[in-house]
C-alpha positions as a Markdown table, in Angstrom:
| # | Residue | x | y | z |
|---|---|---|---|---|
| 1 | Unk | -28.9 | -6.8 | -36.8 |
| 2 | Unk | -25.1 | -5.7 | -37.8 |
| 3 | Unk | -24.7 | -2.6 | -39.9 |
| 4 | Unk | -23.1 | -5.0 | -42.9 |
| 5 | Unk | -26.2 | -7.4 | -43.1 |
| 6 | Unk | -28.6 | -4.0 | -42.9 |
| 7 | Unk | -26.4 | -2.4 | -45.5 |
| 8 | Unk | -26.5 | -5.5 | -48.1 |
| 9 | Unk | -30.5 | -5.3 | -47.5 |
| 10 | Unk | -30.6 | -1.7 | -48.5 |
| 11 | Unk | -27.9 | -1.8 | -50.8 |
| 12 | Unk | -26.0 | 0.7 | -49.3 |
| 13 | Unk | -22.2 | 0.5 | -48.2 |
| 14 | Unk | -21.6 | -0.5 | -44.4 |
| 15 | Unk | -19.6 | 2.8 | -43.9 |
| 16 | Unk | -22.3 | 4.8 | -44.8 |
| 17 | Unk | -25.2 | 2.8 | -41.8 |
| 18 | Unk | -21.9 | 3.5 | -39.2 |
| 19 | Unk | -22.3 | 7.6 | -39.9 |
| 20 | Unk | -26.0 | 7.1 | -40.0 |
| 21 | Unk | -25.9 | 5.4 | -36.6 |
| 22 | Unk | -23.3 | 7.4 | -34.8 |
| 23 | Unk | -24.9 | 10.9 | -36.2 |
| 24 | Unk | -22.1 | 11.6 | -38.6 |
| 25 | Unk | -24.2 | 11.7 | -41.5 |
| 26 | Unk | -28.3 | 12.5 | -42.0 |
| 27 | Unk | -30.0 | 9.7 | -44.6 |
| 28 | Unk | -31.1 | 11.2 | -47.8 |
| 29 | Unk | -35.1 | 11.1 | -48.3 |
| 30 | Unk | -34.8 | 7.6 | -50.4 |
| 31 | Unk | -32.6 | 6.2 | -47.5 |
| 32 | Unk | -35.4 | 6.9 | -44.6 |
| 33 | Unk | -38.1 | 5.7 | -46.8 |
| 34 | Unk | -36.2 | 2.3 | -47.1 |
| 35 | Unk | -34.9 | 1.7 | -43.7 |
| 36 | Unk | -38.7 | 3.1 | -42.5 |
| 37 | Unk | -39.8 | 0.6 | -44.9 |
| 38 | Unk | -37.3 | -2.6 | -43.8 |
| 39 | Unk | -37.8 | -1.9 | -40.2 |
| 40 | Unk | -41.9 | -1.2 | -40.9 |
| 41 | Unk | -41.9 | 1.9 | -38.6 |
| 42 | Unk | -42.5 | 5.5 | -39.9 |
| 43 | Unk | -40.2 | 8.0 | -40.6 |
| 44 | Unk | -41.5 | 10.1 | -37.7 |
| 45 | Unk | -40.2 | 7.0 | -35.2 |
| 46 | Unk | -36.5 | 6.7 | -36.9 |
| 47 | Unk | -36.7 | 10.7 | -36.6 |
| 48 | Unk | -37.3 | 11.0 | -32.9 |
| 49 | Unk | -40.6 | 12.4 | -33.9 |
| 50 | Unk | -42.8 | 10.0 | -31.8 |
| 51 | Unk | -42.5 | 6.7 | -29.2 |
| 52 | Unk | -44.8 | 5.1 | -31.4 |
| 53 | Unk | -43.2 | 2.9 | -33.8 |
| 54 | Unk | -46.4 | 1.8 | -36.0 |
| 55 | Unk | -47.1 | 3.1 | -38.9 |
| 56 | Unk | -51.0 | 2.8 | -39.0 |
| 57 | Unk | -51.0 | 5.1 | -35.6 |
């Protein structure tokens, strides 16, 4: 998926999934929840917290 078509899902600017990506920039609270939520994987897998991507687990 490219960072423009994630950003116009999440209506957020394109500069702002580049920082995210390349650790320029941490994602507010709101931003995890919704890229947690797009992707359906927890917040604890887009963290680094756990392998396990599911949420149910």
């Amino acid at each position: 998926m490219s960072q423009v078509r994630l950003a116009i899902e999440l209506d957020l600017n394109q500069n702002s999934i580049s920082r995210y990506e390349n650790g320029e920039r941490e994602a507010d609270y709101k931003t995890l929840i919704a890229i947690a939520d797009f992707f359906q994987v927890s917040i604890d897998y887009l963290l680094g917290r756990t392998d396990n991507p599911n949420i149910n687990k």
